[in-house]
LOKOLGU-456548 format. One line per 5 residues: number of its first residue (from 0); their letters; for each residue x, y, z of C-alpha. Coordinates in Angstrom, 3 decimals, padded with zeros to 6 digits, always signed. Layout:
REM residues N
NUM	A	X/Y/Z; ...
//
This chain:
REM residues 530
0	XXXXX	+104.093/+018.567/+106.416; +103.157/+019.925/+102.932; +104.839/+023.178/+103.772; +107.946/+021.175/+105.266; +108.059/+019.276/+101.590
5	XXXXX	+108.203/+022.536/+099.432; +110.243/+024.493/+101.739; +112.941/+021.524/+101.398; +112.418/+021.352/+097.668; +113.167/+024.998/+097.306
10	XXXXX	+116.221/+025.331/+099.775; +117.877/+021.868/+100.001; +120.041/+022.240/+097.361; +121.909/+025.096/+098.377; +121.572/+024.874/+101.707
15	XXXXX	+121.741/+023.012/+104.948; +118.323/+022.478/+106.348; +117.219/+021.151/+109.314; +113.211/+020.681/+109.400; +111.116/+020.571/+112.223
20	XXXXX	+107.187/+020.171/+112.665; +106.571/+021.982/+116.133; +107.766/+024.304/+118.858; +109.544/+021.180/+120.732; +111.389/+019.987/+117.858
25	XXXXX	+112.647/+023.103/+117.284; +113.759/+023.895/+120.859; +115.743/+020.898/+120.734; +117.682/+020.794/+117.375; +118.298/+025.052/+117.462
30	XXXXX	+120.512/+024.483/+120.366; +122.357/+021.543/+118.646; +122.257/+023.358/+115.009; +122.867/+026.569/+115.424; +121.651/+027.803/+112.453
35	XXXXX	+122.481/+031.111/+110.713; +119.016/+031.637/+108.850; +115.872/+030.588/+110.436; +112.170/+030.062/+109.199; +110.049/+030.699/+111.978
40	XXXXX	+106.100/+029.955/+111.371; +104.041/+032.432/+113.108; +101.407/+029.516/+113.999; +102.723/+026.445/+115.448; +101.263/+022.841/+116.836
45	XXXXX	+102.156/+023.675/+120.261; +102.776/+027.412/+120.391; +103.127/+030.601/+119.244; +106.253/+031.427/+116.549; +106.123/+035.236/+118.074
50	XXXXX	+106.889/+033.706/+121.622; +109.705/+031.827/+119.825; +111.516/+034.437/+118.141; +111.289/+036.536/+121.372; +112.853/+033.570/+123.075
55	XXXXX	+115.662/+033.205/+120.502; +116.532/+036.811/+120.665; +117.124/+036.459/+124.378; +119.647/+034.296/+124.149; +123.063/+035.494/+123.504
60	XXXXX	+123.843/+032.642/+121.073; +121.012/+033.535/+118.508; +121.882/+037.487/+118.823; +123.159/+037.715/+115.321; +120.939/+034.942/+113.645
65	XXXXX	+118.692/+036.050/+111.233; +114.805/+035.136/+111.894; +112.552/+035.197/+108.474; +108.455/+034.582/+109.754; +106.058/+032.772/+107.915
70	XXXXX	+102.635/+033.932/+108.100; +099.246/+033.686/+106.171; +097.806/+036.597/+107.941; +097.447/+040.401/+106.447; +097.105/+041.284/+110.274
75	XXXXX	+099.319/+044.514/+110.767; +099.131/+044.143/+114.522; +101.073/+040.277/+113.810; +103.599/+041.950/+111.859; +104.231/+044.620/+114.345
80	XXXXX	+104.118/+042.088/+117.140; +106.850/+040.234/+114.776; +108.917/+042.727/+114.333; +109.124/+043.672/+117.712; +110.121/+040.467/+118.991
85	XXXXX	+113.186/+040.614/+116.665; +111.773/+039.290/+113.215; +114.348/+040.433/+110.435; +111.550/+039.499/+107.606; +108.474/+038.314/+106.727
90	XXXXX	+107.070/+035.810/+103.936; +103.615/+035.252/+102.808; +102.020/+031.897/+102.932; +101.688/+029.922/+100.108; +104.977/+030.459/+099.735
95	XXXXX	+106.451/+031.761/+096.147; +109.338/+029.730/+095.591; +111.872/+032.541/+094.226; +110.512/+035.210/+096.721; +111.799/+032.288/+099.498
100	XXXXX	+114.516/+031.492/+098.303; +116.236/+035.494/+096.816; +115.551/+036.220/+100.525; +117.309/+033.329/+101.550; +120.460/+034.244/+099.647
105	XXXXX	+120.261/+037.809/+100.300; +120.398/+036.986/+103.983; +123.507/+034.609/+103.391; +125.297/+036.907/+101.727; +124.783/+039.645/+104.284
110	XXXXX	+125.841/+036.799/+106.996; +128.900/+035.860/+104.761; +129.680/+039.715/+104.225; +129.225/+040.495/+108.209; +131.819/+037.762/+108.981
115	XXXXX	+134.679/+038.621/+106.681; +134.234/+042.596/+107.831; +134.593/+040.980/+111.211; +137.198/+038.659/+110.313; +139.313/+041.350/+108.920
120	XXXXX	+139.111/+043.580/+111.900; +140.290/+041.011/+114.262; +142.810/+040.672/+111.776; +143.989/+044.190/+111.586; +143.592/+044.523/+115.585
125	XXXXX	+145.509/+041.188/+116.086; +148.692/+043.292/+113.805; +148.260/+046.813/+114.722; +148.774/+045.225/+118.508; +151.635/+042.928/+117.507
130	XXXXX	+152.682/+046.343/+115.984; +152.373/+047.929/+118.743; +154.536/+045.254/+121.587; +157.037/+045.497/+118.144; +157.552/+049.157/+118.799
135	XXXXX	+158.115/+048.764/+122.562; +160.486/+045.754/+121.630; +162.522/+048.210/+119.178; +162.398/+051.127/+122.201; +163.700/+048.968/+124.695
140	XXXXX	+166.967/+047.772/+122.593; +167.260/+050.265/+120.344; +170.178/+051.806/+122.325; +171.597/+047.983/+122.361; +175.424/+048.266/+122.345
145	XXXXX	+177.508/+044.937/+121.172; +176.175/+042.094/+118.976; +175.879/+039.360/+121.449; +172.591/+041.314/+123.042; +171.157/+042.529/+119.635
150	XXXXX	+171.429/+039.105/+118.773; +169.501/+037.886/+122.140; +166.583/+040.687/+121.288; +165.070/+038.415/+118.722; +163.655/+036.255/+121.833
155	XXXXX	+161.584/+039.181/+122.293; +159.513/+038.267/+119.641; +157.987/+035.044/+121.028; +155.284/+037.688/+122.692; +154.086/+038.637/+119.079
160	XXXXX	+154.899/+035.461/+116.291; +153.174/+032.039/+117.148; +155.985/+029.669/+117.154; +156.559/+026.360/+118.983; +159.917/+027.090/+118.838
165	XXXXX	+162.583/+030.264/+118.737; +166.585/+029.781/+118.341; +169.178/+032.014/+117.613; +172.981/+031.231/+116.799; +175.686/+033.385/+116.554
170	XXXXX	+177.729/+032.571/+113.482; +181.712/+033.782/+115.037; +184.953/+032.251/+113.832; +183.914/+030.156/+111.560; +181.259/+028.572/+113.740
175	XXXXX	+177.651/+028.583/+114.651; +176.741/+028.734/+118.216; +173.425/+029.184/+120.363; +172.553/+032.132/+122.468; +169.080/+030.982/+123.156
180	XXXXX	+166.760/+028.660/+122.219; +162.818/+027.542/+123.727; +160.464/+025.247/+123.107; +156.945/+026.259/+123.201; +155.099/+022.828/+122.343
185	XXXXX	+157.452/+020.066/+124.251; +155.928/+017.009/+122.662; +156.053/+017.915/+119.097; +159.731/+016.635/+117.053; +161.322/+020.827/+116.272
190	XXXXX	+164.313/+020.976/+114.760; +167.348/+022.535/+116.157; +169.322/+024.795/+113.972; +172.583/+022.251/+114.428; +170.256/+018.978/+112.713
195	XXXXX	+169.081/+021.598/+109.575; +172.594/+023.479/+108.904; +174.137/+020.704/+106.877; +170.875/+021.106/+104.631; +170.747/+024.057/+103.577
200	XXXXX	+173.063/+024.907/+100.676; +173.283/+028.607/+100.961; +173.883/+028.784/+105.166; +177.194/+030.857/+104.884; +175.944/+032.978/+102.102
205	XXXXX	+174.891/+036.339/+104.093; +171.001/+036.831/+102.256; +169.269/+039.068/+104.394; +166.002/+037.527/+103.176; +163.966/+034.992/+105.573
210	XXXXX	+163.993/+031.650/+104.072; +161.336/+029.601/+104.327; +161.372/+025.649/+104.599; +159.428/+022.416/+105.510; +160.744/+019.142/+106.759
215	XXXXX	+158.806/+016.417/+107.688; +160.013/+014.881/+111.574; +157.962/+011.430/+112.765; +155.417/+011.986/+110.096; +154.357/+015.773/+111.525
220	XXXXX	+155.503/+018.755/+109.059; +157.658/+020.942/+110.707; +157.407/+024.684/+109.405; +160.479/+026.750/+109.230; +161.415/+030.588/+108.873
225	XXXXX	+165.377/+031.065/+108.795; +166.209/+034.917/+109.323; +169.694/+035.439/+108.484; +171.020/+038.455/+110.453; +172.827/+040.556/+108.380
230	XXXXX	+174.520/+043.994/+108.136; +176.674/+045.429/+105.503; +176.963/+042.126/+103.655; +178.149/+040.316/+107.042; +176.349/+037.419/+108.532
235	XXXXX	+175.961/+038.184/+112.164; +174.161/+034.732/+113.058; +170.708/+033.609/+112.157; +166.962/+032.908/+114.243; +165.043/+029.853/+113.391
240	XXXXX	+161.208/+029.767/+114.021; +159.257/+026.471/+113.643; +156.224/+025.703/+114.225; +153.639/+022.435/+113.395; +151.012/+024.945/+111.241
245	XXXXX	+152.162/+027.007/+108.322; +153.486/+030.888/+109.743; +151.003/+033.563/+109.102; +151.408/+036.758/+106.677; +151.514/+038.951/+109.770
250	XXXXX	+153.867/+036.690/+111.478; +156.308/+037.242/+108.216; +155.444/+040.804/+108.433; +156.996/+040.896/+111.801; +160.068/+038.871/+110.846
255	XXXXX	+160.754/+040.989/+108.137; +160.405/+044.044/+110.145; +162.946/+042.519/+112.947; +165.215/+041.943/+109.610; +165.637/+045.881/+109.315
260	XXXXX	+165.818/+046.736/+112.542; +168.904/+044.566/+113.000; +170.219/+045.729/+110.190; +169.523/+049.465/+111.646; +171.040/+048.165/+115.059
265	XXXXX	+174.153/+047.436/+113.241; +174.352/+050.158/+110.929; +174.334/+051.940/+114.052; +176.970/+050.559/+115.728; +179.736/+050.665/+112.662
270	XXXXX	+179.229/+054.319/+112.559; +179.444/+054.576/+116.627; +183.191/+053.186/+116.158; +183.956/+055.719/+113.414; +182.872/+058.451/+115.845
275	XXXXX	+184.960/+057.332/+118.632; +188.167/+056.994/+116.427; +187.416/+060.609/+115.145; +186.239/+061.717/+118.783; +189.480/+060.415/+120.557
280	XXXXX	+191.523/+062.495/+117.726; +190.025/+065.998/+118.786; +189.699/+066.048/+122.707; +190.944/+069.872/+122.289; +187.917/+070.162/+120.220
285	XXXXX	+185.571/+068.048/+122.316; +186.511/+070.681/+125.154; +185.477/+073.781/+122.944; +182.120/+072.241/+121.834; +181.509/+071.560/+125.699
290	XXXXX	+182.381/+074.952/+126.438; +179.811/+076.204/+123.779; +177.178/+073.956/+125.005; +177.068/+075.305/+128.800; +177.074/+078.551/+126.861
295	XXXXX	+174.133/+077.705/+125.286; +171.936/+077.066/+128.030; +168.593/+079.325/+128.608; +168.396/+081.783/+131.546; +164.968/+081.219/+133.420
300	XXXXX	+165.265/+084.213/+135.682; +163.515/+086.795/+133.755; +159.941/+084.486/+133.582; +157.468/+086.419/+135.724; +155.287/+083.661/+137.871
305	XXXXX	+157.415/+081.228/+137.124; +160.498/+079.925/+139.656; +162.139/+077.833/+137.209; +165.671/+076.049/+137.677; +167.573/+073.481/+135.618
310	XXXXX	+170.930/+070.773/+136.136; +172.567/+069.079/+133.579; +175.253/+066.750/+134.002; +176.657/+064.981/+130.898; +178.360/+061.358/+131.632
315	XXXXX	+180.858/+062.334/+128.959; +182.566/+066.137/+128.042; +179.846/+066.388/+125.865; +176.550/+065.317/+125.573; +173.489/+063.887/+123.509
320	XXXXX	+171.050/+066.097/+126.070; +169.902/+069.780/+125.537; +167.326/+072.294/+126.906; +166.755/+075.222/+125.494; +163.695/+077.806/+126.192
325	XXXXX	+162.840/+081.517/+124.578; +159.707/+083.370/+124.170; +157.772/+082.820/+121.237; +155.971/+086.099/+121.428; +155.481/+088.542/+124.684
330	XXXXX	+152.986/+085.806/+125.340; +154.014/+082.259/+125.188; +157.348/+081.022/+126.664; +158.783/+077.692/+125.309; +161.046/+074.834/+126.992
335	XXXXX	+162.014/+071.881/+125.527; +164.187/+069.001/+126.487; +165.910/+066.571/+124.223; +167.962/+063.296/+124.548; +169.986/+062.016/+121.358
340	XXXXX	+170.449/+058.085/+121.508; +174.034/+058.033/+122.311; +177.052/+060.058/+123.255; +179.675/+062.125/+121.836; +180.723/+063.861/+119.335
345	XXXXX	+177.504/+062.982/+116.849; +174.884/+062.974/+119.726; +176.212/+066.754/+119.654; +175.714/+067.574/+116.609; +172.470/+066.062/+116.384
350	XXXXX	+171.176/+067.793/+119.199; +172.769/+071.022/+117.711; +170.527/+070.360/+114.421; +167.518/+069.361/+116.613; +167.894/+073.028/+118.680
355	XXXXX	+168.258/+074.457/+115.579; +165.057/+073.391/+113.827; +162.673/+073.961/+116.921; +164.666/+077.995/+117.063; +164.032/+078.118/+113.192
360	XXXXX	+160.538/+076.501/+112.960; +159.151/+077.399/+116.609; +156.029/+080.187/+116.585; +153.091/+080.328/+118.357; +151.053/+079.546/+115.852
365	XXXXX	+152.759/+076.308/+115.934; +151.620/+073.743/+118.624; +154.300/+072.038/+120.585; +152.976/+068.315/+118.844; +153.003/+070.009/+115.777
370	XXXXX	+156.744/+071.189/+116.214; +157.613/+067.937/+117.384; +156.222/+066.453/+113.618; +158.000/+068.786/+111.789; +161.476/+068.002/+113.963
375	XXXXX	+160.614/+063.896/+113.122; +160.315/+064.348/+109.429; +163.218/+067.008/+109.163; +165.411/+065.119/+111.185; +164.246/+061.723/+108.894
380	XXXXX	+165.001/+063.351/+105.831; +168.074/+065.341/+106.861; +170.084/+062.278/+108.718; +169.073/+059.326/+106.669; +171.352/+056.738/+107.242
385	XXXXX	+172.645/+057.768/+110.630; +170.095/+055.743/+112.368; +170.460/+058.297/+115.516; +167.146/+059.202/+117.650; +165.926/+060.762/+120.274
390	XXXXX	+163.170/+061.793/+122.734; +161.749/+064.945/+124.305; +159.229/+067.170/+125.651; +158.151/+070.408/+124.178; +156.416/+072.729/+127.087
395	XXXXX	+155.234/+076.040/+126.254; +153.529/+078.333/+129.013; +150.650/+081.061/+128.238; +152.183/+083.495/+129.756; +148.247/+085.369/+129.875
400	XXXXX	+146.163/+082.280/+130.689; +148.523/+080.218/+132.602; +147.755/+077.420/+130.429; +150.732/+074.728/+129.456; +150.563/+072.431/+126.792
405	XXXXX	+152.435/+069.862/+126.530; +154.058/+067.003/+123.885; +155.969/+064.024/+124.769; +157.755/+062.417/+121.796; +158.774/+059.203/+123.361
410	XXXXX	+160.009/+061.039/+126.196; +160.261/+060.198/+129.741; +157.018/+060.861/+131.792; +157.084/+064.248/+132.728; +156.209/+064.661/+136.723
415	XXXXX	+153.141/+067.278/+137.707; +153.003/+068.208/+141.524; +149.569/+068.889/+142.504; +150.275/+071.098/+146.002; +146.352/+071.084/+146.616
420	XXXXX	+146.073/+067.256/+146.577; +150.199/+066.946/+147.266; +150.567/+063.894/+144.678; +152.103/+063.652/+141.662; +150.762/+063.092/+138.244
425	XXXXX	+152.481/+060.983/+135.311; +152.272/+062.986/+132.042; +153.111/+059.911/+129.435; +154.319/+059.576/+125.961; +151.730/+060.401/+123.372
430	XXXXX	+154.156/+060.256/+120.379; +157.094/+057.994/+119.020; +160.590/+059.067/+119.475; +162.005/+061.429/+116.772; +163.596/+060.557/+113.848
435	XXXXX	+162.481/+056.695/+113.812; +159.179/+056.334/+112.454; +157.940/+058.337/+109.561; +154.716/+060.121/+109.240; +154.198/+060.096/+113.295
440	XXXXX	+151.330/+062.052/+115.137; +151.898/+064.142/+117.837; +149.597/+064.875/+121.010; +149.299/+067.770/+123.012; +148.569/+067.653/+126.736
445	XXXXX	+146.857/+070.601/+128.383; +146.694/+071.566/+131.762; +146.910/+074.655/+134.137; +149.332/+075.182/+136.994; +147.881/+076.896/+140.353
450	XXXXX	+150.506/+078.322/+142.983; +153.148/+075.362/+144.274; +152.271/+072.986/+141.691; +156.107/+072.218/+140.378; +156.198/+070.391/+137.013
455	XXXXX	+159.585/+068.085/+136.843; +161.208/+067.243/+133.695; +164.036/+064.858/+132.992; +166.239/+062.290/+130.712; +165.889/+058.724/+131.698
460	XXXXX	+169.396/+059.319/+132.952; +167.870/+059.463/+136.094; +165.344/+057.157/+136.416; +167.689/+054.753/+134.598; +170.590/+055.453/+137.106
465	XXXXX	+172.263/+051.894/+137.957; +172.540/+051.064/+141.733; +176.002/+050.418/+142.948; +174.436/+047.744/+145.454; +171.548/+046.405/+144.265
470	XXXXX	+169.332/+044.101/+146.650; +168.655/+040.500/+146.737; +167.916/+038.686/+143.146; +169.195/+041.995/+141.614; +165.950/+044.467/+142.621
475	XXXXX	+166.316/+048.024/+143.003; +168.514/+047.642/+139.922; +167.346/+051.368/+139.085; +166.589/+054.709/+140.652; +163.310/+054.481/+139.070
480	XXXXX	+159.886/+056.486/+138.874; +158.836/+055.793/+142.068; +161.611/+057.257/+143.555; +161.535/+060.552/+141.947; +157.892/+060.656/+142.514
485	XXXXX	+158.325/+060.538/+146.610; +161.483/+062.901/+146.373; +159.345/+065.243/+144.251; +156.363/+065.112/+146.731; +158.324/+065.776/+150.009
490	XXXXX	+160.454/+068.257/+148.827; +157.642/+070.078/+146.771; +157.406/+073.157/+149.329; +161.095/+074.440/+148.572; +162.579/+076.498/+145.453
495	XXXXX	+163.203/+074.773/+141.908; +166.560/+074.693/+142.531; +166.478/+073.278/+145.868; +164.233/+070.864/+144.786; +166.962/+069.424/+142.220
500	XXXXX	+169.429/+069.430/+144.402; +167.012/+067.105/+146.832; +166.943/+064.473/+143.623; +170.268/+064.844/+142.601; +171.483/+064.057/+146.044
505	XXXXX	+169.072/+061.342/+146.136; +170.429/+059.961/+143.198; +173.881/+060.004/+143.818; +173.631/+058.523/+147.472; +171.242/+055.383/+145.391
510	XXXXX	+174.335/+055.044/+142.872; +176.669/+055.657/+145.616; +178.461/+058.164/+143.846; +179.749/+055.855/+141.101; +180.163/+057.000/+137.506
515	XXXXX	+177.343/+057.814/+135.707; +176.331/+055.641/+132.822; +174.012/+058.437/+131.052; +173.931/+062.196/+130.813; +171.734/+063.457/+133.295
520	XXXXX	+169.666/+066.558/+132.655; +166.686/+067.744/+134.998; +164.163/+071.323/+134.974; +162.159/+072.082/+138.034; +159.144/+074.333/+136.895
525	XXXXX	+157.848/+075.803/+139.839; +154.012/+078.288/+139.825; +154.548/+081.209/+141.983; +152.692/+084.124/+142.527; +152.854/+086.491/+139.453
//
């Protein structure tokens, strides 16, 4: 009791305490308490403290708690015995009053340290993965083609902003009108973007800056984020987030992030128009650059060991795909394969620049994720304010070791043919597409090919090929992976080049010879016998 008295005297002030006067008590108002610090007497009424702290430890909830013992005894087997059962300190009976209570505080400000480092890692997990479905959001509609849809990608971001409710308007002849709206949280009183218009002074003036706002509906404060959209000083339409709590700093992150890349989208499509106008003036041209491109292509039948064949089929007279391949040294031999976001004239010419840094920059000193780096930032720094990208795969083959390595810069998955096992491996993206992102790593895949393993690589011109008859509720609406996987495996046994003409054949009989939609470039890679 006397102990009870002074330890409260000490600690009550700055703390929370709950007292107890045996092993019962304690058993029952731990559970209940849940107590960060706990002062654990080594000799109790009706048991043994030891047994106790052992006990705690076991239990998941008490994992992190932090046990001080109290103990009279100078007994070095006790403290061991302590220790062992998960003691993080001891104190000396009689207790000193500042020895109890500096160890006390110490231990609550390593608790109240411990949670804020945790804290803040959830917190930069919980962005880098909303960063993360953000990037796949701006993949999937970054080659987006008329306003009405980039408008209709902001519902994308219901997956990665807490809202209880999304709308977006499109703001055309002189009038606002939805393209989508949901409601997350039925029973709370959201504003539509029709009842908050009339409010809002500045609704026609095209600020590309969220605005934020707060109106209380039925006594519950609604919170508002208004993101005009807005390119070149032209408001596109606007998306309205609400929600009943106040919208996090990552959530505005987000928002602001969606801002640009809309503005990007659009950028993107004024300059598209210009090159149409200039590419429908200069067909004679367009036919010369074609020409030059076919002239361009690599011939693979010099590689020793190697039974390597290539199509390419452009949707348009010229195209935003390329392959090129030369020897580094007698040594390595390099392929890579390259799709420019778009068509035309400037998908041309940026594949053009793109061949010409990987011939300038290209050694084998220089691994392929390291080339694709230096292609991101030149193409970045060169281009700014073209807003054009692209994918690809940079392959280079030891010519001594057989070894390939590998890069994928937000590339189709490149297929690998196995003919021991006769199944097909997925070889994935392990960098972001060029000339988006700044400062992007690059991986390198390894691997070795044995005799009849083929190694298939593509533009998602083909897996992305449209079916001219699509099935019930619109599946099978592309060729697909799948497809090219089982085409791949039961025609593995032939030559490269019969092996694209199995999956081009394939293709066109899925798309039932309609016009294609995308250019269309595939290279069969085929091990033979050296």
């Amino acid at each position: 009791m006397l102990m009870r008295e002074a330890i409260s005297s000490i600690l009550s002030t700055d703390f929370d305490l709950k007292l107890t006067g045996n092993l019962f008590e304690f058993n029952v108002v731990v559970k209940s308490f849940k107590p960060h610090i706990v002062l654990l007497d080594i000799n109790l009424p009706d048991g043994n403290g030891i047994d106790a702290c052992r006990m705690l430890r076991q239990d998941n909830l008490f994992s992190e708690t932090v046990i001080i013992m109290l103990t009279s005894s100078d007994d070095k087997g006790t403290i061991e015995k302590g220790y062992s059962a998960g003691a993080d300190d001891f104190i000396r009976k009689p207790v000193i009053p500042l020895e109890l209570k500096s160890k006390v505080q110490i231990f609550s400000r390593i608790i109240s340290h411990r949670a804020k480092i945790r804290s803040s890692y959830y917190s930069v997990l919980s962005l880098n993965r909303k960063l993360s479905t953000f990037h796949d959001i701006v993949k999937e509609n970054i080659s987006i083609r008329n306003i009405e849809d980039s408008l209709k990608s902001a519902s994308m971001l219901e997956s990665i902003i807490t809202a209880g409710y999304i709308e977006t308007v499109q703001f055309s002849g002189g009038t606002f009108n939805t393209l989508y709206s949901k409601t997350f949280r039925p029973d709370t009183p959201f504003k539509r973007f029709s009842d908050i218009c009339g409010r809002i002074s500045n609704c026609l003036v095209p600020n590309p800056r969220p605005v934020k706002m707060k109106m209380n509906t039925k006594g519950i404060d609604i919170f508002m984020v208004l993101l005009p959209l807005v390119s070149a000083d032209t408001l596109y339409g606007y998306v309205l987030f609400e929600n009943d709590d106040t919208f996090s700093e990552d959530d505005m992150k987000i928002i602001n992030l969606f801002a640009n890349f809309y503005s990007i989208i659009h950028n993107r499509f004024s300059i598209e128009r210009t090159i149409e106008k200039i590419n429908n003036g200069y067909k004679s041209e367009v036919s010369k650059v074609r020409k030059i491109q076919v002239s361009l292509l690599p011939d693979f039948h010099s590689l020793d060991g190697y039974d390597i064949a290539s199509s390419y089929l452009p949707a348009q007279d010229i195209s935003g795909d390329f392959f090129d391949a030369f020897y580094l040294d007698k040594n390595n031999y390099q392929i890579i394969l390259c799709d420019v976001s778009g068509h035309g004239i400037a998908s041309s010419f940026i594949g053009n620049q793109i061949r010409s840094l990987v011939k300038t920059a290209a050694s084998a000193m220089m691994p392929p994720g390291m080339l694709a780096r230096f292609i991101n930032e030149s193409i970045i720094s060169d281009l700014k304010g073209l807003y054009y990208f692209a994918t690809a795969i940079i392959c280079r083959i030891d010519m001594e070791s057989g070894k390939i390595t590998l890069s994928n810069a937000g590339h189709p998955p490149a297929l690998l043919y196995r003919a021991k096992t006769g199944k097909c491996e997925l070889i994935g993206s392990n960098g972001s597409l060029i000339g988006l992102f700044p400062d992007c790593q690059y991986g390198n895949y390894e691997f070795t090919m044995e005799e009849d393993d083929v190694l298939l690589l593509y533009t998602d011109g083909v897996t992305e090929a449209a079916s001219a008859s699509p099935g019930p509720k619109n599946t099978d609406l592309m060729y697909g992976e799948t497809r090219l996987k089982d085409n791949l495996q039961e025609n593995a046994s032939y030559a490269s080049r019969d092996i694209i003409h199995s999956v081009i054949g394939s293709l066109y009989e899925f798309t039932e010879y309609s016009d294609q939609d995308d250019d269309i470039t595939v290279i069969c890679i085929k091990k033979t016998t050296s």
